[in-house]
Every structure is written in structure tokens, then in C-alpha cells.
N, C-alpha and C positions, 0 to 999 in steps of 0.2 A: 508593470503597473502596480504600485503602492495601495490597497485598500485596506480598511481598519474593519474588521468581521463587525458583526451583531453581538451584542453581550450575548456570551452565553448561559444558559439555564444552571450547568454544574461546571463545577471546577475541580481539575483533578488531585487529588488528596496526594499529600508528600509520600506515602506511601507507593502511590498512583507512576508515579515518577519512572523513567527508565534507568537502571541500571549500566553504568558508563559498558561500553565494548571493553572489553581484555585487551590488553596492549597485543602487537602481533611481532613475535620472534621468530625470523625466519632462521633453523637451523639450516644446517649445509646440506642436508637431504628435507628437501620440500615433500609435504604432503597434499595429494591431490584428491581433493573430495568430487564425483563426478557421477551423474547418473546416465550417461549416455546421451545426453540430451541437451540442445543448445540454452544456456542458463541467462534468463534476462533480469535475472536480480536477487540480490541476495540482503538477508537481515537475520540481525542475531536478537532472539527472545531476552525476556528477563532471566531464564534458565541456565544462560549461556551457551542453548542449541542454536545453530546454524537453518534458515531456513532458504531455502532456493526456489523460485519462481523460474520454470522450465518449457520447454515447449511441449516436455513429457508430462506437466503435471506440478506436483510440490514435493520435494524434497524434505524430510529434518533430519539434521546427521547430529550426534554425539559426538563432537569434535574429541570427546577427552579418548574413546574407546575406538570409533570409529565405524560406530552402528547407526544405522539410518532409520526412519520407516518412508514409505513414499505415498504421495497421495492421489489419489485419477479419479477420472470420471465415476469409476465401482466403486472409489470411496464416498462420492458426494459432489465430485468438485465439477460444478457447472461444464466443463470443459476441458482438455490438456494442454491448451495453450495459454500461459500465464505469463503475462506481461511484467507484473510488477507485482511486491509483497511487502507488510507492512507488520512488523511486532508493536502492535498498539502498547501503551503504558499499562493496562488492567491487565494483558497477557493475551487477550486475545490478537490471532493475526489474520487478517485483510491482507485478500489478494482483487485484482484487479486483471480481464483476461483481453483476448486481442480480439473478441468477437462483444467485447459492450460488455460481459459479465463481472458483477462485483459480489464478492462473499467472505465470511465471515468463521473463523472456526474457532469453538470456545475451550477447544480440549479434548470435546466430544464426538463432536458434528458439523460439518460445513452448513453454513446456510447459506442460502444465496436471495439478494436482494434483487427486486425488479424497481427498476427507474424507467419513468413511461419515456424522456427525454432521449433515451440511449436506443439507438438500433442494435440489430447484431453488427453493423460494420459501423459501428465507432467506439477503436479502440480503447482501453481504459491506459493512458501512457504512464503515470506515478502516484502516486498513496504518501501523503504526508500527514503526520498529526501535528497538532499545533498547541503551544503553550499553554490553551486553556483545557485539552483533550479533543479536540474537533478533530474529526476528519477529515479531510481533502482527497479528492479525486480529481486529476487532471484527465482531461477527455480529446479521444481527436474527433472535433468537429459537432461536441455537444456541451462547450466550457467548461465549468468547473463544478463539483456537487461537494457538497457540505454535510456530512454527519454527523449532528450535536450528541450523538449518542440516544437520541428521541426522536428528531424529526429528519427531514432529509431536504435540502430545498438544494436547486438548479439556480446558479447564474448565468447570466447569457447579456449576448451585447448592450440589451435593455438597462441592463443591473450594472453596468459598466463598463465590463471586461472588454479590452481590444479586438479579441478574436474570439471564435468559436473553438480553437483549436491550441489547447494549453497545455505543454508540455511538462511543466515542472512548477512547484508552490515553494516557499522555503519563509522564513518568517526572521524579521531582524533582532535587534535589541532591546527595541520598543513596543514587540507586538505587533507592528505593521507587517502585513502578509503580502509577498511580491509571486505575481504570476508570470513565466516564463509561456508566451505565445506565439505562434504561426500562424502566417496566411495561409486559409487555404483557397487554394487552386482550380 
């Protein structure tokens, strides 16, 4: 489904902007970056660190050296099971967990946001940001949530959306935002 957002309040500064991904050279001996843990997504910072969304938690590796640090519940993070993760443009990355939790780490410290629409059993399925810096939140079985970087608002069947249960955001040429949704059952 096609919908065109709300203007938003701030627009993010060229500055603001993501730095392209490093082309990827596979030499003839492959490098395995792994933390023991089954990995449900992955995103590279404006730094050029690798971040992993795991079932153990968060990952960031030093692709150049091959040093990590890892992140768990003792560090802050709402829970160890992390569905999905996002390197926002300003640098901060959003992760998204399989128990409803969504948070925020600015370099420092996780925070974690409460969304009154979210239970614990609706997962957070993908994390996209959008041309103007919004965030996106794909939900299973609570639609889709919006973060202007200010406010926070829920849509739901009322607001348009076909399902309750949105898989995936991705945004065209035009600025038009398409939602990837399932029935649920």
C-alpha cells in the first residue's frame, strides 16, 4: 500500500545524510564475523562499523581490525533478542526486539522507548528511515509506528494501513512510502 507521510517538522541536513556502504571484495579466504549467535540483521554505521542484531543481543565489529564490543541486557539493552537494527543518518542506531521492544543508542547509552500500542508479544519485524529522517517501525500485529525524531504516532487499520501486521517500509522515488503486510491469522 502507497501512502504519502505527514510533513514532517525537521529535515535532515546533507550533512545528516548516510554515507554509501564500502563496496564488498570478496577475497579467496572469506572472513567470518560471528558472535555465537543466530544474526537477524545487520547494518553498517556512518563509521564504517558493522552492527549485528542477534538473538544474543548487539554486536559492533571493527571490520578493519576485527574487534568487537557486544551489547546485552547488563549493557542496557531492553532484552537479547533483537530482531532487527537500523544506523539512523545522525549516527544514532535503533534496534527493534522480538518481544515489542524498541531503543535507541546514542554512543552512550541504550534507551528504550515505551509504545502503549505494543505488547510484549508483538514483534518489532524492520526499522527503516525515510528521506525526510523519520522512522519506521514495522510491527507484527500492532502496524506501523512513526518516529519524527519528536513525537511518536501508531497507525492502524483506521489510518489506512491493510493489515496490522507489517513486515517491511521501503520508500520510492517520489517519496511515496510502500508497506509490505500480512494477514494475520
Amino acid at each position: 500500500t502507497g501512502v504519502q507521510p505527514d510533513a514532517p517538522t525537521a529535515q535532515p541536513t546533507a550533512t545528516a545524510m548516510p554515507v554509501p556502504t564500502p563496496a564488498v571484495v570478496f577475497p579467496s579466504d572469506w572472513t567470518s564475523y560471528t558472535d555465537a549467535n543466530y544474526i537477524t540483521d545487520l547494518a553498517f554505521d556512518r563509521e564504517g562499523f558493522l552492527w549485528a542484531a542477534s538473538s544474543g543481543g548487539v554486536t559492533r565489529w571493527n571490520v578493519a581490525d576485527g574487534s568487537y564490543q557486544r551489547f546485552t541486557v547488563a549493557d542496557g539493552l531492553p532484552t537479547n533478542r533483537v530482531t532487527t537494527i537500523l544506523a539512523a543518518y545522525n549516527g544514532d542506531v535503533w534496534i527493534g526486539t522480538e518481544y515489542g521492544n524498541i531503543a535507541s543508542y546514542d554512543g552512550k547509552v541504550w534507551q528504550e522507548y515505551k509504545i502503549e500500542e505494543l505488547s510484549p508479544r508483538m514483534p518489532i519485524w524492520d526499522i527503516f528511515q525515510d528521506s525526510r529522517g523519520d522512522i519506521w517501525f514495522s510491527t507484527y500485529g500492532a502496524g506501523v509506528i512513526r518516529y519524527d525524531g519528536q513525537k511518536w504516532k501508531v497507525y492502524l487499520l483506521e489510518d489506512g494501513i491493510s493489515s496490522l501486521s507489517v513486515s517491511g517500509v521501503v520508500e520510492d522515488a517520489n517519496g511515496v512510502l510502500w508497506f509490505e503486510t500480512q494477514e494475520v491469522c
